[in-house]
Each structure stands twice: as C-alpha cells, then as structure tokens.
N, CA, C and O atoms as a Tripos MOL2 file, in Angstrom:
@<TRIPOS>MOLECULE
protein
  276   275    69     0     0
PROTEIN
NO_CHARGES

@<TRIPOS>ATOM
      1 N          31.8120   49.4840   65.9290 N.3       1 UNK1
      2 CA         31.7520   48.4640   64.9190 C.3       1 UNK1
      3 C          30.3200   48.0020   64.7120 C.2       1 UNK1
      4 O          29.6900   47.6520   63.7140 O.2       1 UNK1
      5 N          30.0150   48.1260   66.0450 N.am      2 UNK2
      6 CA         28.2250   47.5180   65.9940 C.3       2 UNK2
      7 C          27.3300   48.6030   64.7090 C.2       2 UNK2
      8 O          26.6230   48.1550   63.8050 O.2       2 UNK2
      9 N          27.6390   50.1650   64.9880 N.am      3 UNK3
     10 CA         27.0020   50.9800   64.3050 C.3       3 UNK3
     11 C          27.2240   50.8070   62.7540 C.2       3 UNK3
     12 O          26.2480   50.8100   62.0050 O.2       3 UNK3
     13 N          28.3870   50.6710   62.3140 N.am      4 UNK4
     14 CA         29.0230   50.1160   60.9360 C.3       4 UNK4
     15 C          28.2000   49.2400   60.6270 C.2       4 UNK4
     16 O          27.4680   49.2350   59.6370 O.2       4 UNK4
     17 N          28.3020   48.2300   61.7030 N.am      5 UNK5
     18 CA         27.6730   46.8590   60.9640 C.3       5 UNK5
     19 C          25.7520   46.9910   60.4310 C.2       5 UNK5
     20 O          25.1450   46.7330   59.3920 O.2       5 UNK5
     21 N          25.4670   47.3770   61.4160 N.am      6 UNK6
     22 CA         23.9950   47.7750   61.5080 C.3       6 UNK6
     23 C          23.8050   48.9900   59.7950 C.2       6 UNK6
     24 O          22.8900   49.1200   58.9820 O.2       6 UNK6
     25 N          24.7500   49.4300   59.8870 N.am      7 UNK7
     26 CA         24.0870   51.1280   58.8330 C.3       7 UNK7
     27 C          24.3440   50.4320   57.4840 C.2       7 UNK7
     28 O          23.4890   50.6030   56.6150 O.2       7 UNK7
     29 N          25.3850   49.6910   57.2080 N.am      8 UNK8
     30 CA         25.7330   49.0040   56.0370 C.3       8 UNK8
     31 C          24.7990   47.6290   55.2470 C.2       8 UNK8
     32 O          24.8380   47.1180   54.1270 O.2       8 UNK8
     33 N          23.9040   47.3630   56.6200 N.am      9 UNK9
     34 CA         22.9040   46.2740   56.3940 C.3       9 UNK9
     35 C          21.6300   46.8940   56.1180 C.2       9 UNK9
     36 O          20.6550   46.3170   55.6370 O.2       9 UNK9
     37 N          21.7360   48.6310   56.6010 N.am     10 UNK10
     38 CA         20.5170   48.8370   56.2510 C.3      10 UNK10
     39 C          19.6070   48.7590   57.2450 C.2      10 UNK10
     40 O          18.4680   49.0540   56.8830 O.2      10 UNK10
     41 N          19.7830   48.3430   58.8240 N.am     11 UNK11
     42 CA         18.8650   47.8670   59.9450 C.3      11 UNK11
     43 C          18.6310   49.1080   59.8760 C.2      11 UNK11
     44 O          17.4120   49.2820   59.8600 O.2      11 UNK11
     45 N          19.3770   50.3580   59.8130 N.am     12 UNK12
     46 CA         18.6400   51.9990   60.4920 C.3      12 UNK12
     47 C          18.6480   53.0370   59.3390 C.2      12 UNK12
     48 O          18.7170   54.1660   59.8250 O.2      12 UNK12
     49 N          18.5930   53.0580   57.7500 N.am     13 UNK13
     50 CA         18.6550   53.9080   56.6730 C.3      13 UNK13
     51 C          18.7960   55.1260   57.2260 C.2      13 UNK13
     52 O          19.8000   55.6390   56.7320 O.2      13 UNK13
     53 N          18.0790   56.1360   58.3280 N.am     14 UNK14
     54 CA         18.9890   57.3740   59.0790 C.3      14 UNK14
     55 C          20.1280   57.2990   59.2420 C.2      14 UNK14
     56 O          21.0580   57.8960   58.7000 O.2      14 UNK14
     57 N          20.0900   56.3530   60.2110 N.am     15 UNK15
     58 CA         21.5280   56.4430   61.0160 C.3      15 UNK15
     59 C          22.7680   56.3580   59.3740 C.2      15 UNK15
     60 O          23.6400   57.1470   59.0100 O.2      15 UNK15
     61 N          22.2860   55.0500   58.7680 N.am     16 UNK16
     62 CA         23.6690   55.1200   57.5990 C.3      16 UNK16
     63 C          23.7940   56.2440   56.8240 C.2      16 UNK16
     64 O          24.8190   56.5120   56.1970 O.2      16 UNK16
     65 N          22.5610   57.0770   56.8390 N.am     17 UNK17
     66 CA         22.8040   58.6740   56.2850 C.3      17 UNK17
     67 C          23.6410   59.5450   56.7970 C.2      17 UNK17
     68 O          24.5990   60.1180   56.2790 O.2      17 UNK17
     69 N          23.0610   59.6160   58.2020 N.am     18 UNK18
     70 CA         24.3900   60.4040   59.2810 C.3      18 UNK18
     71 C          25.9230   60.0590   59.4090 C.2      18 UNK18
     72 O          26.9230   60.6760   59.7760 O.2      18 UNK18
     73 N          25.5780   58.4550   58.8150 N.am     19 UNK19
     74 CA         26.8460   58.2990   59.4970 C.3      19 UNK19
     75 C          28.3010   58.2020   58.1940 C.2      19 UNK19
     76 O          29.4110   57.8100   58.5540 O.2      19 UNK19
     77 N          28.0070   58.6380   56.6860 N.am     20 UNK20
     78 CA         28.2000   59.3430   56.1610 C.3      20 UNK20
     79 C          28.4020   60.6510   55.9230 C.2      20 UNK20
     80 O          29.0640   61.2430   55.0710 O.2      20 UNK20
     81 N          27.5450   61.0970   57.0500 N.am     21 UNK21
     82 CA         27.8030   62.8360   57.0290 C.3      21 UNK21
     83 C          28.6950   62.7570   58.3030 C.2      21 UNK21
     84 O          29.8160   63.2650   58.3270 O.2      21 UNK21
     85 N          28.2710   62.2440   59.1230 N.am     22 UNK22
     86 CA         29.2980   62.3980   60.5540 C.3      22 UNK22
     87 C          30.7660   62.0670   59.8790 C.2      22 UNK22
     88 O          31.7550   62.7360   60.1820 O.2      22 UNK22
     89 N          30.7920   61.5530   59.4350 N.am     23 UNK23
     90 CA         32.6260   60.9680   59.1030 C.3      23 UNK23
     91 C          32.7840   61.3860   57.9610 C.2      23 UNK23
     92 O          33.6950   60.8520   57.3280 O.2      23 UNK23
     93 N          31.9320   62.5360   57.2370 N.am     24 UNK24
     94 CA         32.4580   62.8820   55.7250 C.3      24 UNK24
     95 C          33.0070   62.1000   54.7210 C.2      24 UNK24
     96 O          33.9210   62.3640   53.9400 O.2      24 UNK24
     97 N          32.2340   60.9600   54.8590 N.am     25 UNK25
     98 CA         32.6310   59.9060   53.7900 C.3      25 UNK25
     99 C          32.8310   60.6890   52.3480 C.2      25 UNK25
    100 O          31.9660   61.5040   52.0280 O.2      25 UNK25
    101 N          33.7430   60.5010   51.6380 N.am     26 UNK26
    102 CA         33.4890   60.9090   49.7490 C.3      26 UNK26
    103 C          33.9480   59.8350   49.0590 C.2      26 UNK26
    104 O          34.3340   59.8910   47.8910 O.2      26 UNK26
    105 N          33.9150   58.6530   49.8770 N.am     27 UNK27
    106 CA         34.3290   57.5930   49.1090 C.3      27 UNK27
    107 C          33.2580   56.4060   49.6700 C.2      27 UNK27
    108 O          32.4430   56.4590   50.5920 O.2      27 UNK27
    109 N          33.5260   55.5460   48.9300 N.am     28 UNK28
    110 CA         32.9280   54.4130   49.8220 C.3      28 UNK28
    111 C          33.5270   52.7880   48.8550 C.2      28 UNK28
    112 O          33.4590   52.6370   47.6350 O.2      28 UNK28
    113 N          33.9420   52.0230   49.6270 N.am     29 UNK29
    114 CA         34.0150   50.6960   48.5900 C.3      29 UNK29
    115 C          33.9240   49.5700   49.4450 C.2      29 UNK29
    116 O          34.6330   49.3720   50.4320 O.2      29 UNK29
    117 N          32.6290   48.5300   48.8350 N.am     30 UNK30
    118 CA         31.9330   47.5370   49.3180 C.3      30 UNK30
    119 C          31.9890   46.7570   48.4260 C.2      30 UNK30
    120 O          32.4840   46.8460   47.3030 O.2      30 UNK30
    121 N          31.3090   45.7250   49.0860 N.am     31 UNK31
    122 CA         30.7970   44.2100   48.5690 C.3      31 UNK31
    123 C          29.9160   44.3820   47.8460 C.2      31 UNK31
    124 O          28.9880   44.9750   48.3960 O.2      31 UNK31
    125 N          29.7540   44.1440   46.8560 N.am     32 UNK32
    126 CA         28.2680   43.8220   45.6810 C.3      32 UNK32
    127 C          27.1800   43.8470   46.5380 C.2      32 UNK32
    128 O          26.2410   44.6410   46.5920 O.2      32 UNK32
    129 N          27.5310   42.5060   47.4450 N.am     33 UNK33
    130 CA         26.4170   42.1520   48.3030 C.3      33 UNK33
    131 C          25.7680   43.2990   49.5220 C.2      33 UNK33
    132 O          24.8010   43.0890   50.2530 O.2      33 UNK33
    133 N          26.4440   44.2800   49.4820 N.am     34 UNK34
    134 CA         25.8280   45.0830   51.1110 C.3      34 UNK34
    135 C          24.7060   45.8580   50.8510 C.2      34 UNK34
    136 O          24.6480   46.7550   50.0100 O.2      34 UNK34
    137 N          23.6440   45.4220   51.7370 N.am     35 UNK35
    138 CA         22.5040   45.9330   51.0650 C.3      35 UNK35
    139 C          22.8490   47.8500   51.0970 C.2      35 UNK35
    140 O          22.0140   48.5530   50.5290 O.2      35 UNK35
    141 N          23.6200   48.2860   51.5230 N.am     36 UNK36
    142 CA         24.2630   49.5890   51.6610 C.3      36 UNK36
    143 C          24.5160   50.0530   50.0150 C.2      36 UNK36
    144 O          24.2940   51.1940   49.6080 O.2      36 UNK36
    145 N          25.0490   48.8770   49.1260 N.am     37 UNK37
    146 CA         25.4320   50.0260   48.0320 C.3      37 UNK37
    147 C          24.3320   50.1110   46.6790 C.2      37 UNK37
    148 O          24.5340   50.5990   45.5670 O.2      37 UNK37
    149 N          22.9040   49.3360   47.3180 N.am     38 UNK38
    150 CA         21.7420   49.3260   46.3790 C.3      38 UNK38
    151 C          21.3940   50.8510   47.0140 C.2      38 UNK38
    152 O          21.1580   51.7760   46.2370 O.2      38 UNK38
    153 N          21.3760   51.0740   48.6070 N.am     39 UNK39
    154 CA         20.8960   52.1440   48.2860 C.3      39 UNK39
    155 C          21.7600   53.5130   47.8800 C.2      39 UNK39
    156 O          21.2690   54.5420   47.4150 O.2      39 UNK39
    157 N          22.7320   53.3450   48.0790 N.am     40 UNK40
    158 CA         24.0750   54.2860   47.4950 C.3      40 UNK40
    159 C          23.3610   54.7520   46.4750 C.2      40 UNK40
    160 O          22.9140   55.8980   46.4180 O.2      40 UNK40
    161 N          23.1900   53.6620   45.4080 N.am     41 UNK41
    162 CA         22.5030   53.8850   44.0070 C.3      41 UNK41
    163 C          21.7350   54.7250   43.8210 C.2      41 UNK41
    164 O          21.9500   55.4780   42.8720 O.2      41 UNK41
    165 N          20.9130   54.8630   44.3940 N.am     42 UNK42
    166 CA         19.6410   55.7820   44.3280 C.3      42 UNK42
    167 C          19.9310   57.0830   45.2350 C.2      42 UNK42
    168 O          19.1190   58.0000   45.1100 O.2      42 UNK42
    169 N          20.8920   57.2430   46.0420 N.am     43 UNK43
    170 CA         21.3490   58.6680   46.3040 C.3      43 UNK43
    171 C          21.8700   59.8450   45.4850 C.2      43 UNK43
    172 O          23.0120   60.0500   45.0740 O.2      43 UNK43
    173 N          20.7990   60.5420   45.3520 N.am     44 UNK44
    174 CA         21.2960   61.6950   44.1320 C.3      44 UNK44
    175 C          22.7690   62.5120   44.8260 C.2      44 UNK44
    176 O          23.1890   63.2730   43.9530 O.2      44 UNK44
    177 N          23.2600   62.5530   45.5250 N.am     45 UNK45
    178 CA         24.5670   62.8060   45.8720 C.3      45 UNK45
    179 C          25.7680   61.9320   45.8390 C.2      45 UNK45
    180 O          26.8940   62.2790   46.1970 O.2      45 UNK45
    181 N          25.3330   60.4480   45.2510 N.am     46 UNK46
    182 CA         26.2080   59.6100   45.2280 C.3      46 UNK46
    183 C          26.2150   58.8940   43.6990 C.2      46 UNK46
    184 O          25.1370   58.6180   43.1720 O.2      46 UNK46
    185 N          27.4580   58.6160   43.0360 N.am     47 UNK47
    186 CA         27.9300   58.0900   41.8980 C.3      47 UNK47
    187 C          28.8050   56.7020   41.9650 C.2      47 UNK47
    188 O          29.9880   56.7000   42.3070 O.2      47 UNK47
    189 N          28.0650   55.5040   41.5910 N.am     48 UNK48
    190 CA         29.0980   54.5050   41.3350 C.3      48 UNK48
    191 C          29.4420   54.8500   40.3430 C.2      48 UNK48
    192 O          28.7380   55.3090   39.4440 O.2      48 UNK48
    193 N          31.0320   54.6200   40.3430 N.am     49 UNK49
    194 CA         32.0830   54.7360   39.3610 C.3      49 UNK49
    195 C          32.6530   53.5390   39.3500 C.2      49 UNK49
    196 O          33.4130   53.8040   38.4190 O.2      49 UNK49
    197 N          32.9960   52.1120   39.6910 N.am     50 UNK50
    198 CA         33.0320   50.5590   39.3180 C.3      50 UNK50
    199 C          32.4270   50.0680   40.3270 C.2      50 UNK50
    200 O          31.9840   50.4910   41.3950 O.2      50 UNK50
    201 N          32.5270   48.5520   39.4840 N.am     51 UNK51
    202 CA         31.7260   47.5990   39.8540 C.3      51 UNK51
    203 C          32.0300   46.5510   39.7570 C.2      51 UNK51
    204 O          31.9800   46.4690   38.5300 O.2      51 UNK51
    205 N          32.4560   45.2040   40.2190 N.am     52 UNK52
    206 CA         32.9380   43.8960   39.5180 C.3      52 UNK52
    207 C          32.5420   43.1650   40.3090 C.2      52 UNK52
    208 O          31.4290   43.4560   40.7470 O.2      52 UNK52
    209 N          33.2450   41.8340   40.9090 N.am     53 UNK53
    210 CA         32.5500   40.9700   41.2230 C.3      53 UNK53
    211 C          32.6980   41.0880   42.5260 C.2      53 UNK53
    212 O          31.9070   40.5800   43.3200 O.2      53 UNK53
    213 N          33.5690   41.6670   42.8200 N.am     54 UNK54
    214 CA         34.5200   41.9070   44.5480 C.3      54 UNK54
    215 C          33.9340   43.4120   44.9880 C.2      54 UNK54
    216 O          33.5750   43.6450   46.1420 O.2      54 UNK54
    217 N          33.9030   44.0700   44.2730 N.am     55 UNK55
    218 CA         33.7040   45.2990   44.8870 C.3      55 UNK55
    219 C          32.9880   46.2500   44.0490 C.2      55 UNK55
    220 O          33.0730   46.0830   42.8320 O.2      55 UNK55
    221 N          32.0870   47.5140   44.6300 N.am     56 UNK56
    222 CA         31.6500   48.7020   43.8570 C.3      56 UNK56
    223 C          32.2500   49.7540   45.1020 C.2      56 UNK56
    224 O          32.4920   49.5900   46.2980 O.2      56 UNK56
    225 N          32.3350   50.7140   44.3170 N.am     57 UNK57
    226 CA         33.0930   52.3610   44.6390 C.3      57 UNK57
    227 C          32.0890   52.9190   44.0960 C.2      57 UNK57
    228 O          31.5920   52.6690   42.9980 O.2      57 UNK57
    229 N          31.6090   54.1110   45.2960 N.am     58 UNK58
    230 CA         30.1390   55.0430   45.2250 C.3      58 UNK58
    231 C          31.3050   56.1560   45.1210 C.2      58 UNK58
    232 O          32.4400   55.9090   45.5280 O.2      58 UNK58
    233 N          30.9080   57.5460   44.4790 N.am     59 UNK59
    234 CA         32.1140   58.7350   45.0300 C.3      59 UNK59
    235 C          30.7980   59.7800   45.4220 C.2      59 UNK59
    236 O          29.6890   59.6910   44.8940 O.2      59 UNK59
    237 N          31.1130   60.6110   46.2860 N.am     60 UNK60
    238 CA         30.1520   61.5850   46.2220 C.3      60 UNK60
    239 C          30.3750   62.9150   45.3140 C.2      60 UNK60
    240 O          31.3420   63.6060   44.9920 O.2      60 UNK60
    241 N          29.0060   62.9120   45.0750 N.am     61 UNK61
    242 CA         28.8090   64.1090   44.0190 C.3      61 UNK61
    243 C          29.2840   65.3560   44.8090 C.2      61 UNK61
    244 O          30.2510   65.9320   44.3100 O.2      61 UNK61
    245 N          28.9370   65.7110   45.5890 N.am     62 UNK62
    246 CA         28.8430   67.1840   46.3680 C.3      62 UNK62
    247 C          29.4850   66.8630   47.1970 C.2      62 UNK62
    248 O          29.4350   65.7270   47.6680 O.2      62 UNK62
    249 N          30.7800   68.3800   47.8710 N.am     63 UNK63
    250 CA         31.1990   68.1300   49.3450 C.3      63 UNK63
    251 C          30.6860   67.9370   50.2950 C.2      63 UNK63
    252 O          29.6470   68.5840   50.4250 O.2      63 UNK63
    253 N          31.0330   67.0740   51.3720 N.am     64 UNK64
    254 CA         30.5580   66.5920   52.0100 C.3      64 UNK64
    255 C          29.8340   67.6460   53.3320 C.2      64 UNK64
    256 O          30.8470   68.1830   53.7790 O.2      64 UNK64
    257 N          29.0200   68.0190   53.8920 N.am     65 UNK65
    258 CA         28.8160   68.6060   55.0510 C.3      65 UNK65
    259 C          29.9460   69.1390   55.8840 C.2      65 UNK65
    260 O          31.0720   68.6600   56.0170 O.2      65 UNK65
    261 N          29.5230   70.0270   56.3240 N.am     66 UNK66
    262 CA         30.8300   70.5210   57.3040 C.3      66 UNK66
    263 C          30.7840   70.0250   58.4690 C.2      66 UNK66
    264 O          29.6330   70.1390   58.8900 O.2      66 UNK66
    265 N          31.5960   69.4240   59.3630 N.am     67 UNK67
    266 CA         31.6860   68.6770   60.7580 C.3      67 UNK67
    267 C          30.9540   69.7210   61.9740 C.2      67 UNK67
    268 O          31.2000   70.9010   62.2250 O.2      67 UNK67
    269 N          30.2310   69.0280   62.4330 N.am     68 UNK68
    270 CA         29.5860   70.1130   63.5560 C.3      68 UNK68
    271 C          30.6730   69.6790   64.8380 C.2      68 UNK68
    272 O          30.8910   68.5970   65.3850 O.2      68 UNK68
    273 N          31.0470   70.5890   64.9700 N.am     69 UNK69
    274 CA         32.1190   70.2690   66.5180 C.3      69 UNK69
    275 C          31.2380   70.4030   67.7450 C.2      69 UNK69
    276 O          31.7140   70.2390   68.8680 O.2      69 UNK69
@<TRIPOS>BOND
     1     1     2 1
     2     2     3 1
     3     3     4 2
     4     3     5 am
     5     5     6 1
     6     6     7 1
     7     7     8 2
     8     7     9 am
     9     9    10 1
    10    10    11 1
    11    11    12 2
    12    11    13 am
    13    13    14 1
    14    14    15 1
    15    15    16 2
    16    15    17 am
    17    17    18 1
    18    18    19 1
    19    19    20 2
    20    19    21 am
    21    21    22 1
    22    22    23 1
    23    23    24 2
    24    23    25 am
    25    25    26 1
    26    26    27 1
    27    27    28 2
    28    27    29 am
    29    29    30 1
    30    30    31 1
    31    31    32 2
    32    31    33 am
    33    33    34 1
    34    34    35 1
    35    35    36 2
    36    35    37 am
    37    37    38 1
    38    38    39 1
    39    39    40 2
    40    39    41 am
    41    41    42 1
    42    42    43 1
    43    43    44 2
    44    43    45 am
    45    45    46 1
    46    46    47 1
    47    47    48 2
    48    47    49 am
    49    49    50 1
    50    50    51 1
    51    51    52 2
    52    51    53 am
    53    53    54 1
    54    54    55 1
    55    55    56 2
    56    55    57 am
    57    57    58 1
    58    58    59 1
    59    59    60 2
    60    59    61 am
    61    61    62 1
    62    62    63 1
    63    63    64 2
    64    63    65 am
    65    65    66 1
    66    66    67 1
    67    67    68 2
    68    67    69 am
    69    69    70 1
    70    70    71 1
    71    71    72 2
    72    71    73 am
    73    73    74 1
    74    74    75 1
    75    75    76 2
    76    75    77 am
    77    77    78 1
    78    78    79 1
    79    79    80 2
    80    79    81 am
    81    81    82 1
    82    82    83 1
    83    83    84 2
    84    83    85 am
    85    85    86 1
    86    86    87 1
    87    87    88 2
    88    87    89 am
    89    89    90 1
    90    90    91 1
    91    91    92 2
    92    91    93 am
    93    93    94 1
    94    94    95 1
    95    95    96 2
    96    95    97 am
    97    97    98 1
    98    98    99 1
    99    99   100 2
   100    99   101 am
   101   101   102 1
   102   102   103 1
   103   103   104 2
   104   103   105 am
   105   105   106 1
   106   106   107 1
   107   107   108 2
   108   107   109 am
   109   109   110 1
   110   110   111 1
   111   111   112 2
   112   111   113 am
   113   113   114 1
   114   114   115 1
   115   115   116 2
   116   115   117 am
   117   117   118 1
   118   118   119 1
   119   119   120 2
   120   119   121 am
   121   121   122 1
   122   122   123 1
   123   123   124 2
   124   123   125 am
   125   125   126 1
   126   126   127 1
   127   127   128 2
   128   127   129 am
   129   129   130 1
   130   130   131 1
   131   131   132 2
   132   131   133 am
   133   133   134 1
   134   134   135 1
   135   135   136 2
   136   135   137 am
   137   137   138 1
   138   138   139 1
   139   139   140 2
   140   139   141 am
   141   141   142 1
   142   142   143 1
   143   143   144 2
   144   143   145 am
   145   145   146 1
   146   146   147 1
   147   147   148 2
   148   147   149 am
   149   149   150 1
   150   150   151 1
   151   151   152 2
   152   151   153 am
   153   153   154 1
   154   154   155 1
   155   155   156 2
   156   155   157 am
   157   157   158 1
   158   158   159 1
   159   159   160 2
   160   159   161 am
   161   161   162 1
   162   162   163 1
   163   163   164 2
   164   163   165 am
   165   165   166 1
   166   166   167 1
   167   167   168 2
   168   167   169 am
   169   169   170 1
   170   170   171 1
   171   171   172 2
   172   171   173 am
   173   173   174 1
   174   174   175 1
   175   175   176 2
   176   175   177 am
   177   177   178 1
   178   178   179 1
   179   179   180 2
   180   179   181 am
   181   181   182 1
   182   182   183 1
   183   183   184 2
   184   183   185 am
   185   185   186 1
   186   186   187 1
   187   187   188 2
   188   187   189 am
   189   189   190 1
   190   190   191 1
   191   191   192 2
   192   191   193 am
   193   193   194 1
   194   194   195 1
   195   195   196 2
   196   195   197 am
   197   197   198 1
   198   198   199 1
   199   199   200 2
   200   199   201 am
   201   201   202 1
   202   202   203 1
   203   203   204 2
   204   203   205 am
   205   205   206 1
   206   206   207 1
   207   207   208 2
   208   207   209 am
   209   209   210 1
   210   210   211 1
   211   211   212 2
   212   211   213 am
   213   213   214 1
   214   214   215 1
   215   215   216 2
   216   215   217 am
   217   217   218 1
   218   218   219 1
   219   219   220 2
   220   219   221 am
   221   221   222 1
   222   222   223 1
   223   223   224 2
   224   223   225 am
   225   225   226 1
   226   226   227 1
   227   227   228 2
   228   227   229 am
   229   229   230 1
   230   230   231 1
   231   231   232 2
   232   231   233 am
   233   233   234 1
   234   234   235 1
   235   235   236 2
   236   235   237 am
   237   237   238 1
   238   238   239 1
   239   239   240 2
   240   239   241 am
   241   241   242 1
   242   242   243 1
   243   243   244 2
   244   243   245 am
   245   245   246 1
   246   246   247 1
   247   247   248 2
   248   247   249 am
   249   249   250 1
   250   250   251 1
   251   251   252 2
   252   251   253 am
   253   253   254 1
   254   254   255 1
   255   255   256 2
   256   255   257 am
   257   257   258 1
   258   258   259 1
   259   259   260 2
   260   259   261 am
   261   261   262 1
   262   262   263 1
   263   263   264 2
   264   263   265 am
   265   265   266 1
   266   266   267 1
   267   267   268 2
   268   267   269 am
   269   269   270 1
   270   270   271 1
   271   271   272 2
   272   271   273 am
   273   273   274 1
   274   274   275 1
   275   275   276 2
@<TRIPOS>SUBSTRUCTURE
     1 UNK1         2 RESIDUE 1 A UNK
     2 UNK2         6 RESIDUE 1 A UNK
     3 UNK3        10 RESIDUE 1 A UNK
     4 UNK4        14 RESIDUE 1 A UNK
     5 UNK5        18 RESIDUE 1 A UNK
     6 UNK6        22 RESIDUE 1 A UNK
     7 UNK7        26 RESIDUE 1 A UNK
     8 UNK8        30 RESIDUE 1 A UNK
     9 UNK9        34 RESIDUE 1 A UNK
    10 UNK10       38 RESIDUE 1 A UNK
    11 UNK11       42 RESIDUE 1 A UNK
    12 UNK12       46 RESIDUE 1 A UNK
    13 UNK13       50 RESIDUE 1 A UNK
    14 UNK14       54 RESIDUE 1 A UNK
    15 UNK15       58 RESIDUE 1 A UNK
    16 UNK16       62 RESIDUE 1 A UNK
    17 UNK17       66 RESIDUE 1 A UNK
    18 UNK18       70 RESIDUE 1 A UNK
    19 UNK19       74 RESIDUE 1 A UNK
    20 UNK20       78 RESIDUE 1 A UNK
    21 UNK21       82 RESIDUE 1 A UNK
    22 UNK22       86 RESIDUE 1 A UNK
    23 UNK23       90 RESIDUE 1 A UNK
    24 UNK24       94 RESIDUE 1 A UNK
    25 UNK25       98 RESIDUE 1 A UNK
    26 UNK26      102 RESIDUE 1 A UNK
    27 UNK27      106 RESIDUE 1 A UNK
    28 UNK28      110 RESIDUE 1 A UNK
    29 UNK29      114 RESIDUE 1 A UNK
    30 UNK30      118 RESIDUE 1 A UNK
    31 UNK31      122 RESIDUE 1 A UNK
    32 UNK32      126 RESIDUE 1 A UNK
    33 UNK33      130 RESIDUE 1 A UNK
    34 UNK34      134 RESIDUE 1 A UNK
    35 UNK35      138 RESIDUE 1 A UNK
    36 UNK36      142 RESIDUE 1 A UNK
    37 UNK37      146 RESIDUE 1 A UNK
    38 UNK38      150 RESIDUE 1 A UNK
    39 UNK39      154 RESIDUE 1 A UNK
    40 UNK40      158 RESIDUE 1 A UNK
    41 UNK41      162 RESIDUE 1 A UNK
    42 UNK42      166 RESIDUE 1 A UNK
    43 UNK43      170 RESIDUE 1 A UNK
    44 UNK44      174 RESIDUE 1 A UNK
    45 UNK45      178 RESIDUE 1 A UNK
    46 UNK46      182 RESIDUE 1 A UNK
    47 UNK47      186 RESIDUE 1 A UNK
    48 UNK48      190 RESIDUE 1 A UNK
    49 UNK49      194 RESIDUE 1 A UNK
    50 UNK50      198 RESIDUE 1 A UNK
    51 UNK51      202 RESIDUE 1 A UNK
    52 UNK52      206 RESIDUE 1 A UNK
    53 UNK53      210 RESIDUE 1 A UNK
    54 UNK54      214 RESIDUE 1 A UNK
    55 UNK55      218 RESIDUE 1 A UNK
    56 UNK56      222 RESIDUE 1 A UNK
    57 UNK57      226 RESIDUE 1 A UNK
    58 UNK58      230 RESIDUE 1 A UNK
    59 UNK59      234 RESIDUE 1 A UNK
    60 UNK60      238 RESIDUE 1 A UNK
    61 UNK61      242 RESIDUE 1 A UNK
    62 UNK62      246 RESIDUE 1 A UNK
    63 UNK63      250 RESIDUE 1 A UNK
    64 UNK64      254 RESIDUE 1 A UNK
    65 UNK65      258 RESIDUE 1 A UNK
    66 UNK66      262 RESIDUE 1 A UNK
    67 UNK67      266 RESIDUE 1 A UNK
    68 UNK68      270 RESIDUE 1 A UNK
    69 UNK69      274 RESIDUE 1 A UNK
C-alpha cells in the first residue's frame, strides 16, 4: 500500500512506471487531484478517455509488457 501510495503522488516517477508495467495496468481511474494522472497525460502510451469532477480514466495505447516471471 505504501508503494501505491508513494507512485501515485509521484515521490518515485520510476517506480510508478514499473509499477504499471509490473501489474500490467491498461486501465487506470483516479482523482483529478493525483499528481499521477498529470503525468498519465503526457505518456505517449497513455490516453485519457474522461474526466469530471470525481474522476479521470487513462486507457493504454499499446499492450501492456509481458510479465517477467
């Protein structure tokens, strides 16, 4: 939970990269406020598709990485 909390605030911009690829995120839906979905924005692999006052939904463009076992 600690790592969540930390990657979504933005304390480690790597780590919230990985940790999108580690868990094959292709979705994502947040708070307006998380400094996480300003940078969503600017990920050329990532598309907001809404937005309102409660929430934005990023989808990813491309499949996601394959899981390294």
């Amino acid at each position: 939970m600690l790592r969540y909390n930390r990657a979504l605030s933005l304390r480690s911009v790597p780590d919230f990269l990985r940790l999108l690829d580690e868990y094959q995120f292709a979705a994502t839906l947040l708070a307006p406020s998380t400094p996480a979905v300003a940078k969503l924005d600017r990920l050329p692999d990532w598309q907001r598709i809404y937005a309102d006052d409660l929430a934005v939904v990023h989808v990813r463009r491309t499949k996601p990485p394959a899981r390294k076992n």
